[in-house]
C-alpha positions in Angstrom: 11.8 -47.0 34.0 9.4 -49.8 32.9 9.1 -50.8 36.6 8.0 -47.8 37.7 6.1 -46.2 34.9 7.8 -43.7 33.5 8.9 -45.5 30.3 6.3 -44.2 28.1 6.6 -40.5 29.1 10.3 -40.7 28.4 9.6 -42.2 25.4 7.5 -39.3 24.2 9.6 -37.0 26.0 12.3 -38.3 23.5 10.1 -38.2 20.6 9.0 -34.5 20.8 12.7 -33.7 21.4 13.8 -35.7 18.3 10.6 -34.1 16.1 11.9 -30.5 17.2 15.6 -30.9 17.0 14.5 -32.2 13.6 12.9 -28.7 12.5 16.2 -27.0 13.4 18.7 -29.0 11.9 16.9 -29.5 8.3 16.0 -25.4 8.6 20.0 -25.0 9.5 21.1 -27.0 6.4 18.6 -25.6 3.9 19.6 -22.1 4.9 23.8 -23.4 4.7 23.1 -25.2 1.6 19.8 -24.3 -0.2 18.5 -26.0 -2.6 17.0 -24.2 -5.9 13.4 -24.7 -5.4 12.8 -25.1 -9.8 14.9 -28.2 -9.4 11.9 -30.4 -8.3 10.1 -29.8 -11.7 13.8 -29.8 -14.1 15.6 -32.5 -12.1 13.5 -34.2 -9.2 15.2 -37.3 -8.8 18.7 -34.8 -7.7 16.0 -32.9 -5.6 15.2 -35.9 -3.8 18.5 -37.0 -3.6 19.5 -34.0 -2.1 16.8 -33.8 0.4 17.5 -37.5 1.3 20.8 -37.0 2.4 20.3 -33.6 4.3 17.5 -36.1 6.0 19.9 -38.9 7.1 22.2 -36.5 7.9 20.1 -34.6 10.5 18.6 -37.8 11.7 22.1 -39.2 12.9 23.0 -36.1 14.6 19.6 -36.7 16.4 20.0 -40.6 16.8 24.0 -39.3 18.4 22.9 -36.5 20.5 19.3 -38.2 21.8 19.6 -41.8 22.1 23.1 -42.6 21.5 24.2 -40.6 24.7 
């Protein structure tokens, strides 16, 4: 690919797949497991928490399916 140019398109090929596969996942998960939007002003630090791991979550099913094929 780098020999012959097409390195950086498949790079941002990859990217904009990750970014939308992204969208899905975390809407998918929020709408399986949603999370009470009053918790960010009683207990923000569990909010975060919680929006953390959905994150990592999501973001090794993408690293699996994308780059790990």
């Amino acid at each position: 690919m780098f020999m012959d140019g097409t390195l950086r398109k498949h790079i941002i090929d990859t990217d904009k797949q990750a970014k939308a596969r992204y969208d899905i996942l975390m809407k998918q998960i929020l709408e399986k497991n949603p999370i009470d939007e009053n918790l960010k002003d009683t207990g923000p630090l569990k909010w975060i928490g919680l929006m953390n791991n959905y994150k990592h979550c999501v973001e090794e099913i993408i690293y699996s399916e994308l780059i790990n094929c």
